[in-house]
C-alpha positions in Angstrom: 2.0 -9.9 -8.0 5.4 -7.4 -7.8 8.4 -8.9 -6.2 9.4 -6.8 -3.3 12.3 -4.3 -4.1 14.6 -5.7 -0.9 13.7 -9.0 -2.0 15.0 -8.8 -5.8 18.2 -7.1 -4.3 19.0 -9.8 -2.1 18.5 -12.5 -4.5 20.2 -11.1 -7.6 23.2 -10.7 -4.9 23.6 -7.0 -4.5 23.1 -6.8 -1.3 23.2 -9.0 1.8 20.3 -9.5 4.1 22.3 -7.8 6.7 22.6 -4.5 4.1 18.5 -4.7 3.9 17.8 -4.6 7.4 20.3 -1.6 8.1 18.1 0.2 5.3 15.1 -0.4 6.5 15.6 0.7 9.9 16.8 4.0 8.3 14.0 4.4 6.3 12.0 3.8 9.4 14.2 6.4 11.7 13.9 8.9 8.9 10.2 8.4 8.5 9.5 8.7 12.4 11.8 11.8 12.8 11.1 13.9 9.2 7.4 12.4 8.5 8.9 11.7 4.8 8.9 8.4 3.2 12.3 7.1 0.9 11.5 4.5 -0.5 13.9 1.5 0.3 16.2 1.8 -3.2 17.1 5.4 -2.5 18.0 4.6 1.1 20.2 1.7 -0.1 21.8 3.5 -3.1 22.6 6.9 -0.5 24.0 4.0 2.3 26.3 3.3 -0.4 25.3 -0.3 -0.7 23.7 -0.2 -4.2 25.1 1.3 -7.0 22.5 3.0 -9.3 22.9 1.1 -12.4 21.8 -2.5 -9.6 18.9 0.0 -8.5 18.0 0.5 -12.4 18.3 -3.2 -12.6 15.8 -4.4 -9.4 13.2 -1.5 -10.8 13.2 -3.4 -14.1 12.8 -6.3 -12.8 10.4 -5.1 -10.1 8.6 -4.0 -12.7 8.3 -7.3 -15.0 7.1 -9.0 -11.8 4.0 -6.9 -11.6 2.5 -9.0 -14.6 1.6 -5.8 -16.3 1.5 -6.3 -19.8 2.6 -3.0 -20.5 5.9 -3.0 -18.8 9.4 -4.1 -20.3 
């Protein structure tokens, strides 16, 4: 099963739990107010608490996770 994005980022110490909550409710707010969905690594990368080399990073592991034999 894939490891959830926030999850990853927390663990591999990127961001703090604090830093994930913050982004979600902005996805949230910006998803109520515009009807458009950002999915939580772009939200934490433009709140400037991800760089996007860490973003890069989670997506590959993300990705491994998914037990896809195709991927990495």
């Amino acid at each position: 099963m894939r490891q959830r994005f926030g999850f990853i980022a927390v663990e591999k110490g990127y961001i703090g739990f604090d830093e994930l909550v913050e982004a979600m409710k902005v996805q949230v707010r910006e998803e109520l107010s515009t009807g458009k969905h950002r999915r939580i690594g772009e939200v934490l990368v433009g709140l400037g608490y991800m760089s996007a080399s860490q973003l890069e990073d989670v997506l590959r592991i993300q990705e491994a996770s998914s037990g896809d034999p195709d991927a990495g």
